[in-house]
C-alpha positions in Angstrom: 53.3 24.3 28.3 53.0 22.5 31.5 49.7 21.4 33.3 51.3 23.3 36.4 51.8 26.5 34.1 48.5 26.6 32.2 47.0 25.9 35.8 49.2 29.4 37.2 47.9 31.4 34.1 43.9 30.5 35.0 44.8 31.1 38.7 46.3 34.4 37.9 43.7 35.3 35.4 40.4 34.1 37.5 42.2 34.6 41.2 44.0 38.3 40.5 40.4 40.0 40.6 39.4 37.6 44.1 42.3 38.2 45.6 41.7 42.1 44.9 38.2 42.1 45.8 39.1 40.4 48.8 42.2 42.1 49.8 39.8 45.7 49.2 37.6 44.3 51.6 39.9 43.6 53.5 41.5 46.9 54.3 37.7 47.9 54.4 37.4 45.5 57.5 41.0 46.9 59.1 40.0 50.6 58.5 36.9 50.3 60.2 38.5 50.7 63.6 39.6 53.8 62.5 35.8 55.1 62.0 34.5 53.2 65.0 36.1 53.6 68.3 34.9 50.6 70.1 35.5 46.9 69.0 31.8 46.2 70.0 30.8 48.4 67.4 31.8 45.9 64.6 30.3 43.2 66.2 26.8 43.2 64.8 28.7 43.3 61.1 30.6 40.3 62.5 27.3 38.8 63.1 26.4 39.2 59.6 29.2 38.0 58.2 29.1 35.1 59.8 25.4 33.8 59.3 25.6 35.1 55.3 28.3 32.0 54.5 26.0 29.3 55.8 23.0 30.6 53.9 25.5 30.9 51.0 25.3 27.2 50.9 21.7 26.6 51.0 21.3 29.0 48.6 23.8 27.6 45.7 23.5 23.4 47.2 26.3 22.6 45.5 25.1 23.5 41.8 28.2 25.1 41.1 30.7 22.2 41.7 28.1 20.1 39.6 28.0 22.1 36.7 31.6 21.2 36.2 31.1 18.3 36.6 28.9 17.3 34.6 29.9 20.3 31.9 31.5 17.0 29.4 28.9 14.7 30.0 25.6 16.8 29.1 25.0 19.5 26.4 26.7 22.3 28.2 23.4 24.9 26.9 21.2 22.7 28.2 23.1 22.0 31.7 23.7 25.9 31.7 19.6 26.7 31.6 18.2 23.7 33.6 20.8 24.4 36.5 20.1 28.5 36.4 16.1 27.7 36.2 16.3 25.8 39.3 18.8 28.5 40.7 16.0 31.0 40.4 12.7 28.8 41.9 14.8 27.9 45.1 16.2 31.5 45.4 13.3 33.1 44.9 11.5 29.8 48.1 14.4 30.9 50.0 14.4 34.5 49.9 10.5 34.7 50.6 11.1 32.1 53.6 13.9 34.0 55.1 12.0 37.5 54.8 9.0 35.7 56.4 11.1 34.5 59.5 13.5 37.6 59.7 12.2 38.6 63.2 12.9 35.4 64.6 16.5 35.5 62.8 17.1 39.0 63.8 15.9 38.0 68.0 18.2 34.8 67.3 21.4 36.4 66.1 21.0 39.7 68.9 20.6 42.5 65.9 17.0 43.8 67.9 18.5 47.4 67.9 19.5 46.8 64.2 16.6 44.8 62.1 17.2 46.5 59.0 21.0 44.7 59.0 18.9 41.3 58.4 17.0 42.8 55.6 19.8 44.1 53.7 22.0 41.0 54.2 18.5 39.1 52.4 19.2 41.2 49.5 22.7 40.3 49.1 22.0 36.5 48.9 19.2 36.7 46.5 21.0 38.8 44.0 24.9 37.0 45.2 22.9 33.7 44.3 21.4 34.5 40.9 24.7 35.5 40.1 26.8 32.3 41.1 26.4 29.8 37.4 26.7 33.1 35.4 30.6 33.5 37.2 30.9 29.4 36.5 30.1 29.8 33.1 32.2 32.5 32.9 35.3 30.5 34.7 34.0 27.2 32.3 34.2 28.7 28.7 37.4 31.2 29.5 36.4 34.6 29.6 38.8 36.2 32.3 38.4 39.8 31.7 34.8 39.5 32.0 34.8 37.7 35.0 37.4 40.3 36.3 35.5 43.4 35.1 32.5 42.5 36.8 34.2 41.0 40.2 36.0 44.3 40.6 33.2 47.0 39.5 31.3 45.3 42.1 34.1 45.6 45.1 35.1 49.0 43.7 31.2 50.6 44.3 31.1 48.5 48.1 34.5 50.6 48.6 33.3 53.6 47.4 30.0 53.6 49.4 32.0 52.4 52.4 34.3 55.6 51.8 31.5 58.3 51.4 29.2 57.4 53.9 31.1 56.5 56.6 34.2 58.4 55.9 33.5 61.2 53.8 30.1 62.7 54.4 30.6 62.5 58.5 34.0 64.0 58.6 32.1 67.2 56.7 29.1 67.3 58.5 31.9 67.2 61.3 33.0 70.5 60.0 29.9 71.8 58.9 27.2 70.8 60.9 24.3 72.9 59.0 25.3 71.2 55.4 22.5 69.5 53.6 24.9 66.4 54.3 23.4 66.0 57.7 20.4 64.0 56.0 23.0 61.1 56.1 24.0 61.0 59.4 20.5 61.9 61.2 19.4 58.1 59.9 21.7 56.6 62.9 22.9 53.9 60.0 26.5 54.3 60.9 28.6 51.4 59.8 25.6 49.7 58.5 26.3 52.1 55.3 28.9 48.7 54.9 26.5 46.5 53.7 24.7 48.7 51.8 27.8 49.3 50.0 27.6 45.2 49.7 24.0 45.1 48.3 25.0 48.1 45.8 27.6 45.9 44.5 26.0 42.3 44.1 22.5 44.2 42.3 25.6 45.9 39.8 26.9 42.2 39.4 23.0 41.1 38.6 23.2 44.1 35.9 26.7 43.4 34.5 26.3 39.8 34.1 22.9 40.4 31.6 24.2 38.4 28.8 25.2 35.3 30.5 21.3 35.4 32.1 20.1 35.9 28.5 21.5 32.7 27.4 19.3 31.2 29.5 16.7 28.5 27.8 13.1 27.4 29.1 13.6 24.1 28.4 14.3 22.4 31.5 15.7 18.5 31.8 14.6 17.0 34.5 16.1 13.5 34.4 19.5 16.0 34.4 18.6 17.8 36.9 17.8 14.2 39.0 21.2 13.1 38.0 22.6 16.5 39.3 21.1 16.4 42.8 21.9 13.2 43.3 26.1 14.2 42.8 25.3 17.9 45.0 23.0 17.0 47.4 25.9 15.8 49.5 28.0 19.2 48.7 25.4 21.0 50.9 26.1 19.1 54.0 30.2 19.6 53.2 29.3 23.1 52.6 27.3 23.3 55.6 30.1 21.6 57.6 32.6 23.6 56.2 30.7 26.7 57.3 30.6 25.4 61.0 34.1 24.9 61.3 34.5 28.2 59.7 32.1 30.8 61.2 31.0 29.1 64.2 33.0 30.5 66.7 32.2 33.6 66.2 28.3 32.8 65.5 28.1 31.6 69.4 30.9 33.7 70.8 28.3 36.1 73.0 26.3 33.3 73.9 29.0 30.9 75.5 31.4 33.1 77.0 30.8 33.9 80.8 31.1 37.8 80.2 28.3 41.1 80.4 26.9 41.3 76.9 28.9 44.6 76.1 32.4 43.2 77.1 31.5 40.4 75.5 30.6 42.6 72.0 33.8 43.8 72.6 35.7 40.6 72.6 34.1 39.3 69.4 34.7 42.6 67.9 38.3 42.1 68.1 38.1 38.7 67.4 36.4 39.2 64.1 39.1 41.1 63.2 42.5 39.7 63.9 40.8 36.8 62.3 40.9 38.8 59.1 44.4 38.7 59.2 44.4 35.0 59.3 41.9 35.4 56.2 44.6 36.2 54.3 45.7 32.6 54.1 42.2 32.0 52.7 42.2 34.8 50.0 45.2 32.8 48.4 42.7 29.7 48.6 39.9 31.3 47.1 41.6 32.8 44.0 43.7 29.0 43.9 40.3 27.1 44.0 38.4 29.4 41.3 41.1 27.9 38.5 41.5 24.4 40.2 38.0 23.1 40.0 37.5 23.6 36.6 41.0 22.5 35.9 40.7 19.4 38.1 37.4 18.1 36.3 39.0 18.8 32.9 42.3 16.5 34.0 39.9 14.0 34.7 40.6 10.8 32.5 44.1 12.3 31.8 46.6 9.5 31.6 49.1 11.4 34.3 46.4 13.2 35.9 47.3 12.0 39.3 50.9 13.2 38.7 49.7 16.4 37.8 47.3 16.6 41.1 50.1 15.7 43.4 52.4 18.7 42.0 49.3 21.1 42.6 49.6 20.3 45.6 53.0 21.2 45.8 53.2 24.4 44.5 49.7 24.8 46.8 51.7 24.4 50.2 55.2 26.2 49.1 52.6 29.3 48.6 50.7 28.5 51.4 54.3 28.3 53.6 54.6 32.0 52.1 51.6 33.4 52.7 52.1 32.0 57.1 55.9 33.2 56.9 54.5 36.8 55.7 51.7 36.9 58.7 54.0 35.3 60.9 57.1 37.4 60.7 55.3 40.1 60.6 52.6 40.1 63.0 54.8 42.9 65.2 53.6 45.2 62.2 49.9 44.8 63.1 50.4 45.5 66.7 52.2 48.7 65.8 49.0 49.4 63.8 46.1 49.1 66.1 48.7 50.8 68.6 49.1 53.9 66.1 44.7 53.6 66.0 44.6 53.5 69.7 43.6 50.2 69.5 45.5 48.6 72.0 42.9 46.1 73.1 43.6 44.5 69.7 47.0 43.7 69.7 46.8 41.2 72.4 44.3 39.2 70.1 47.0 38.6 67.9 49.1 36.3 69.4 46.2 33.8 68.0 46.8 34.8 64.1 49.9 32.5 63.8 47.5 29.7 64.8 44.6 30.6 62.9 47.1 30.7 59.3 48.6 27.5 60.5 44.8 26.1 60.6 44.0 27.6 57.3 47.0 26.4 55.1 45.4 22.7 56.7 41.8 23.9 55.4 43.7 24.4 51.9 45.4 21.4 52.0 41.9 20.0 52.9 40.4 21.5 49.7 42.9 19.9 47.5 42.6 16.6 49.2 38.6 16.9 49.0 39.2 16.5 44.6 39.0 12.4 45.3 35.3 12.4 46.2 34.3 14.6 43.6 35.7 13.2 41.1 35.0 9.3 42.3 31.4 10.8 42.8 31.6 9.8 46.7 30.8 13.4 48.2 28.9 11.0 51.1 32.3 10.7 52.5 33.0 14.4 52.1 30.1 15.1 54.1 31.0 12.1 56.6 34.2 14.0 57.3 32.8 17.5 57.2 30.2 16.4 60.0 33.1 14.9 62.1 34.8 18.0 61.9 31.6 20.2 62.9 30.6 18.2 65.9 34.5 18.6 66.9 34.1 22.4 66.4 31.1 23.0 67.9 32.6 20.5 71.3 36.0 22.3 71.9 33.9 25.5 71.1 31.8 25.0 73.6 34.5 23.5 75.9 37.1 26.4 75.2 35.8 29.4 74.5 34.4 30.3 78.2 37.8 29.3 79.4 40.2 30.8 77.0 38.1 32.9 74.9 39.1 33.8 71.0 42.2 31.8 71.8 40.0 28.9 72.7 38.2 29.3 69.5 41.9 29.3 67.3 42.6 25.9 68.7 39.1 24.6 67.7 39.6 25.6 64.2 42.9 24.6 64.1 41.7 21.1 65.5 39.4 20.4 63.0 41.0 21.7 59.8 44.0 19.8 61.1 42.2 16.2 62.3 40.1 16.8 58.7 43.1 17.0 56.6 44.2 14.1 58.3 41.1 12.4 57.5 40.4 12.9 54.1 44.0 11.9 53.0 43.9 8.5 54.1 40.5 8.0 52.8 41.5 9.4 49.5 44.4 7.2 49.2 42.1 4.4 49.7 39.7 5.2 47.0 41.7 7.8 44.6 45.3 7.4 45.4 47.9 9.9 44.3 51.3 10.1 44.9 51.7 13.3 46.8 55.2 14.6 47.9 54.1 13.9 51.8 57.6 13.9 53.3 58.3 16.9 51.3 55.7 19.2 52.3 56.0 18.4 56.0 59.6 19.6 55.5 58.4 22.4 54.3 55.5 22.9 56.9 58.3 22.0 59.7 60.8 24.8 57.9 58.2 27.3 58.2 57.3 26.8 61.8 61.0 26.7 62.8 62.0 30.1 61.3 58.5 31.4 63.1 60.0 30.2 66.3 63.3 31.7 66.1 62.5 34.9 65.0 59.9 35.2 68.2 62.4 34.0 70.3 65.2 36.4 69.3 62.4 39.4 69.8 61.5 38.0 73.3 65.0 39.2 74.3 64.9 42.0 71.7 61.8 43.0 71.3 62.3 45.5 68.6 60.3 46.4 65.6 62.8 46.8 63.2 64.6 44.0 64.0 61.8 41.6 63.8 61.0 43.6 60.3 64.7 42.3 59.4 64.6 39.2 60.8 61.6 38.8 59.0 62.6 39.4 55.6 65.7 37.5 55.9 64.0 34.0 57.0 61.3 34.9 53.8 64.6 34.9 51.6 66.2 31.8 52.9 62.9 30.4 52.6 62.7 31.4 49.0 65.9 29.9 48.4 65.7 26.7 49.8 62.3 26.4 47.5 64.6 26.8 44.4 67.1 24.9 45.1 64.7 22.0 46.4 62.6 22.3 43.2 65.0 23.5 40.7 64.2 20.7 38.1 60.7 21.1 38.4 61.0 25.1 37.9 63.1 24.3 35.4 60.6 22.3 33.3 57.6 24.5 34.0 59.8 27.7 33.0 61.5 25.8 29.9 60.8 27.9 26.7 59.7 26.2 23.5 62.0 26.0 20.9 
């Protein structure tokens, strides 16, 4: 079996319950308009969303990354229990310190008329965090369904909470307005019930994930732990970066556009949403990086490993170019949604979502890139670039935004990823070169693009749903073919059957 088709099994075994959880949450996010008739409505949970990623990486400073690293190189029990004990001293430092300043976080972040959303979010992180080397050891000594069971029991109780509170229990109060139901909807906590539904689910991870925690030791290494930092400390800062170029945008959006505060609610409101669309580039990343870091740490050494890295990459963008063609082509689809929701606000938002997947599929490409300072131990030069690419965001941010508004924020994240991707490539041929199929994928890339811009120019002149539906579906299947006709030797060896 190939390196390319055990690496598609552990992405289909470890990604499948991401991409569900995600793609759950997901249609949470989109059927929230549907509960919540203004787009200003959503923008506190926006908000939330956005600060939780940054103090994600505080949280975790790299520990994750490093415990596959360093997984051959020290007793894995004793790596396991030294990296969890200093998981929970710092979480329970940062927990206390963030409680402690939560009324200056909740004045900074404009959530006065909701503290309680800061409270709840502190909840998720402490018990997300504790949580994050059990899922790595998990991932590390292959035990899939576990790791699925647990991710989706988690997403599954946020849904259902989502469902009851928000959707269930007001539409019969709505048609009984004496029932005993009423004790829910007297609280005022509206569509704050959605992170309740979060912090339900990360305290049942805590719960399901009881074993891996009891294989935790007392004995605690020190010297490893020095020798850990030393390789993560670095990752916070490209974590930190990563999260500026990420979440930014819609972190300063009130405070930079020229707009009243509620119009300007409004406007981040539908930003945070069509931006979920884009996501969907990124939920494809997610569930691709939860196999490929443990599989590119174990290739390490490997006498072809560089081969096998450069056809990763490959199959990485040809998925990528599917996942854009699929937005792309069909973008018409989600403007006839928010229409059919009386959301017609939204649809003008989304003429930024083809940009925004463009930007993401370079973020990806930028995640497969980043494996040569990892596994050179430079991850000074991944946070050299990450830096770069936060001062750039938080510059055309600043620059574009009150000019152009969420459109000025798509080009400054498709900037950055794009001037990032650029980046790290050259570097990494400097110092870890591999033979990557560059011509190739920017035929590919270029493919992609051109099919995108007939199909919008034949509905310019035709602007009809089901034709852009047809169109649509015919460029995905040309598409499809030129990929097996283009690769056919290298299908046919992952595909060949033992004898």
């Amino acid at each position: 079996m190939s390196e390319i088709k055990k690496l598609a099994g552990q992405t289909l075994w470890y990604g499948v319950p991401t991409i569900t959880s995600r793609f759950l949450g997901y249609l949470m996010n989109l059927s929230l308009p549907l509960f919540f008739a203004q787009p200003a409505t959503t923008a506190d949970l926006t908000q939330i969303y956005a600060i939780i990623p940054f103090l994600n990486v505080l949280f975790t400073y790299g520990l994750e990354t490093a415990y596959f690293r360093f997984n051959k190189e020290a007793d894995p029990n004793q790596l396991y229990s030294t990296l969890s004990i200093a998981l929970l001293g710092s979480t329970i430092l940062f927990t206390g310190l963030l409680w402690f300043f939560s009324g200056q976080l909740t004045e900074w972040a404009n959530l006065q008329a909701h503290p309680e959303y800061i409270q709840w979010m502190i909840g998720i992180l402490f018990f997300d965090t504790l949580s994050t080397l059990a899922f790595a050891k998990l991932r590390q000594d292959n035990r899939p369904k576990k790791y699925a069971a647990v991710r989706l029991s988690s997403v599954l109780l946020n849904l259902v909470t989502v469902l009851v509170f928000i959707g269930w229990i007001p539409y019969q109060v709505q048609q009984d307005p004496n029932s005993w139901l009423t004790l829910f909807t007297k609280n005022d906590i509206g569509i704050g019930y959605y992170l309740i539904g979060n912090l339900a689910g990360s305290i049942l991870t805590f719960v399901l994930l009881f074993h891996e925690f009891s294989q935790i030791r007392s004995a605690f290494n020190r010297a490893l732990f020095k020798k850990v930092m030393q390789y993560s400390y670095p990752l916070i800062i490209v974590g930190m970066g990563g999260m500026v170029n990420d979440m930014l945008s819609r972190l300063i959006y009130q405070h930079v556009v020229d707009l009243p505060v509620e119009a300007a609610k409004d406007q981040l409101g539908i930003f945070g949403n069509i931006y979920r669309i884009a996501v969907l580039i990124t939920i494809l990343i997610q569930a691709f990086r939860m196999a490929a870091e443990p599989f590119f740490f174990k290739q390490k050494g490997e006498e072809h490993a560089q081969k096998v890295y450069a056809r990763v990459m490959k199959f990485f963008v040809i998925a990528c170019c599917f996942m854009f063609l699929f937005i792309s082509l069909f973008i018409e689809v989600f403007g006839w949604f928010f229409i059919v929701i009386q959301r017609p606000l939204w649809v003008k938002g989304l003429q930024v979502v083809p940009l925004l997947a463009l930007g993401n599929i370079f973020l990806g490409i930028y995640y497969n890139l980043s494996i040569w300072y990892k596994l050179t131990d430079k991850n000074t030069y991944g946070a050299y670039i990450t830096i770069a690419g936060a001062l750039i965001t938080i510059a055309l941010n600043i620059l574009l935004i009150p000019k152009l508004y969420y459109l000025g924020a798509a080009l400054a994240t498709f900037t950055c990823y794009t001037l990032m991707m650029i980046a790290s490539y050259y570097m990494g041929q400097k110092y870890y070169p591999v033979p990557y199929a560059t011509k190739k994928l920017m035929a590919y890339l270029g493919v992609v693009l051109l099919m995108y811009g007939l199909q919008k120019s034949v509905l310019y002149f035709a602007p009809y749903l089901w034709l852009g539906i047809l169109i649509g579906i015919i460029m995905i299947g040309l598409f499809a073919w030129l990929v097996s006709w283009a690769e056919a030797k290298e299908l046919a060896k992952i595909f060949k059957k033992k004898v």
